[in-house]
VEXDREN-2710 file (C-alpha; in Angstrom, 1 decimal):
% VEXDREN-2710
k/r/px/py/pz
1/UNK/123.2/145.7/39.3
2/UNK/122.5/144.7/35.3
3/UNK/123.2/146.2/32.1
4/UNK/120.8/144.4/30.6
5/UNK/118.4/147.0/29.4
6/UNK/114.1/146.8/29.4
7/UNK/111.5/148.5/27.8
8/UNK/110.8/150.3/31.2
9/UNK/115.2/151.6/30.4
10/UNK/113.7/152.8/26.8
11/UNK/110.7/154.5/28.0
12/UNK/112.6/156.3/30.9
13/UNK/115.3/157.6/28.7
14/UNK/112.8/158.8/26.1
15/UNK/111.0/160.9/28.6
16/UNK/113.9/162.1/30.4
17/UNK/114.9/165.3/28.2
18/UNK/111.1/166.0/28.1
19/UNK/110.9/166.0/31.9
20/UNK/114.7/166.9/33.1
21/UNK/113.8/166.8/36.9
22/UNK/112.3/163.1/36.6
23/UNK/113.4/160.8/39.0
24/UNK/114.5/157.7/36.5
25/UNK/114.6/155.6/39.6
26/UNK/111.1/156.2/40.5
27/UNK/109.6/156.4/37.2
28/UNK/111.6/153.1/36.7
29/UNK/110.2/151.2/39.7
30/UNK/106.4/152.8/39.1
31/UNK/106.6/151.8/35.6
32/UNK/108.1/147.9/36.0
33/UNK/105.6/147.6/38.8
34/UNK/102.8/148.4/36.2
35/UNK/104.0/146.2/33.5
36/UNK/104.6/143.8/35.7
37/UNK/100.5/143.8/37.1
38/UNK/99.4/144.3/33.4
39/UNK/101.2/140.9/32.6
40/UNK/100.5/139.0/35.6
41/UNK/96.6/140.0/35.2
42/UNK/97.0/139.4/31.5
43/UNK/97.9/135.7/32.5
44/UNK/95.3/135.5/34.7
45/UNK/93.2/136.4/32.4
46/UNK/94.3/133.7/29.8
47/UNK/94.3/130.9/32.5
48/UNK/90.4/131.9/33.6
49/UNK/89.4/131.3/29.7
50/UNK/91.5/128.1/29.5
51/UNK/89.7/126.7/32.4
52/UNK/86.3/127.9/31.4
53/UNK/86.2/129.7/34.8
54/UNK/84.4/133.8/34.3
55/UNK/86.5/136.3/36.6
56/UNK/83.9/136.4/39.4
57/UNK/83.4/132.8/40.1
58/UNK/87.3/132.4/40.5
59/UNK/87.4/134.9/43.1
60/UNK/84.7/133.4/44.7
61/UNK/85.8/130.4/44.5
62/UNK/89.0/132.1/45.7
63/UNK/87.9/133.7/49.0
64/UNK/86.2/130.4/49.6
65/UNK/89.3/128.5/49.7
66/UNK/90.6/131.6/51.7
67/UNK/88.4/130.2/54.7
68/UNK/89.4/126.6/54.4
69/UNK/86.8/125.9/51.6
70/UNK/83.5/127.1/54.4
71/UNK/82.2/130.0/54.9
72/UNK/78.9/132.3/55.5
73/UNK/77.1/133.8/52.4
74/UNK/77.9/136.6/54.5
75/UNK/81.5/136.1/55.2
76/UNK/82.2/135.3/51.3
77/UNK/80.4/139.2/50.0
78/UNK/82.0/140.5/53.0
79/UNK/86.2/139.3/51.6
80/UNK/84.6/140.2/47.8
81/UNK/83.5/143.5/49.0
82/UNK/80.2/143.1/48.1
83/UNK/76.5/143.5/49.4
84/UNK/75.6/140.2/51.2
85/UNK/72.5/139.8/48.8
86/UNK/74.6/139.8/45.8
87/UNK/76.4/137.0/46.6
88/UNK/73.3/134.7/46.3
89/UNK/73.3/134.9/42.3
90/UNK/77.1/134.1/42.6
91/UNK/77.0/131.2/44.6
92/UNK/73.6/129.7/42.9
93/UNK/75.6/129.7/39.5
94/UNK/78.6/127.5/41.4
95/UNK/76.1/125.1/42.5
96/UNK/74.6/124.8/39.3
97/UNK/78.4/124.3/37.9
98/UNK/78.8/121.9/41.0
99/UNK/81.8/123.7/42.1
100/UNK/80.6/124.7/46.0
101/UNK/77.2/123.5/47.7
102/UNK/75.3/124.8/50.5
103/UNK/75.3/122.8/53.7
104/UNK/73.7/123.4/57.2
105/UNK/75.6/125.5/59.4
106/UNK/77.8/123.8/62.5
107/UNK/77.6/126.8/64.6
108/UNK/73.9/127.9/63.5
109/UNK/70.9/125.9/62.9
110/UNK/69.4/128.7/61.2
111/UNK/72.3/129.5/58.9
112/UNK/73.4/128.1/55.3
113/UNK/77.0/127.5/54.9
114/UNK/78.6/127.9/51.1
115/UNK/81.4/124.4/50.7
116/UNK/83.5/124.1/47.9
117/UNK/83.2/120.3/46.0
118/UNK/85.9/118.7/44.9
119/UNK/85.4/119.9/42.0
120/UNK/85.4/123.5/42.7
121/UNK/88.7/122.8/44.6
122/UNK/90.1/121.5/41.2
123/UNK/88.8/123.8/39.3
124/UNK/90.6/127.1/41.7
125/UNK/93.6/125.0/42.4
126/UNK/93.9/124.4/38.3
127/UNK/94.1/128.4/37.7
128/UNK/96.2/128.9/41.0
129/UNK/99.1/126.6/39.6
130/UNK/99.0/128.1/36.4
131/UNK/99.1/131.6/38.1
132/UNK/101.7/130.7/40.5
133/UNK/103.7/128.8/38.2
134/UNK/103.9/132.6/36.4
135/UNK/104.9/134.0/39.3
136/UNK/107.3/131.7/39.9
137/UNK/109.0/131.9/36.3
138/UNK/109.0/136.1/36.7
139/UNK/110.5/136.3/40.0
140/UNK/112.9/132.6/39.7
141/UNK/115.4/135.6/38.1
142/UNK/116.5/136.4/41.8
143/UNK/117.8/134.6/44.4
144/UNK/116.1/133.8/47.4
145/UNK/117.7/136.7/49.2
146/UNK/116.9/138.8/46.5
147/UNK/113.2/137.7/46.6
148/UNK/113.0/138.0/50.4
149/UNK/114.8/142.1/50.0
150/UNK/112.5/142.8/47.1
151/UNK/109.7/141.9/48.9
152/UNK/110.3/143.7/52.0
153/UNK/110.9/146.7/50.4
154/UNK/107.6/146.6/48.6
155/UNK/106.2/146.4/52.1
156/UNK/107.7/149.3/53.1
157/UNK/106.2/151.6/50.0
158/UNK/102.6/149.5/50.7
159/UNK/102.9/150.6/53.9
160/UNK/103.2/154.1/53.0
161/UNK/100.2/153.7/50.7
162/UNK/97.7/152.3/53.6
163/UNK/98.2/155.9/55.1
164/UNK/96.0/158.3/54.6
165/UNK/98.0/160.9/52.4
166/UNK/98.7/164.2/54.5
END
């Protein structure tokens, strides 16, 4: 496909005559797919300092905007994986940052709802761009058709992995 060569080429041909049976194609794919997580988290990383916004409150903010900016204390530590109780300190520090507010629930008068402000909105949809526009840049070196193959190939290896091993 390319001659171009990566570091991922280098690293494969250096272990090669130290491990002769090594699949180079597998050790290739495994090893771009890490580097490839490593530097997208690395940018997410950067953009979360940029905007001022700690880890945690973006991916609350996050799974909020995953439920069309509403959602249950319970609903939000349930997407975070988290004990329900532990998503009070979380969503107290957004209010104080005036990033999500709680409002009376519209299915249950007993219930608190968490709502992103506009603010909060901003602030998530700021680092998304900046993520996405990453994303973008990394995988604008293949066609659409490329995109579409590459991505439902890595379905079919996810797949795999969401089986219990044998």
């Amino acid at each position: 496909m390319t001659t171009a060569h990566d570091s991922v080429d280098r690293h494969v041909e250096r272990w090669l005559p130290v491990l002769p049976d090594l699949d180079a194609d597998v050790e290739g794919a495994v090893t771009r797919m890490g580097v490839l997580t490593r530097h997208l988290r690395t940018v997410k990383e950067r953009v979360l300092v940029d905007f001022d916004l700690p880890a945690h409150e973006y991916d609350t903010l996050h799974a909020l905007a995953g439920r069309q900016g509403r959602a249950a204390p319970s609903e939000l530590a349930a997407d975070l994986a988290m004990a329900p109780a532990s998503i009070t300190a979380r969503v107290d520090n957004l209010v104080e940052r005036g990033f999500v507010r709680r409002t009376p629930s519209t299915v249950d008068r007993r219930r608190v709802d968490v709502e992103l402000t506009d603010e909060g909105r901003a602030a998530w949809h700021g680092a998304m761009d900046v993520r996405g526009a990453e994303e973008h840049r990394l995988l604008g070196a293949l066609s659409p058709a490329e995109r579409r193959l590459l991505s439902d190939l890595l379905r079919r290896v996810l797949l795999v992995a969401e089986q219990p091993a044998s």
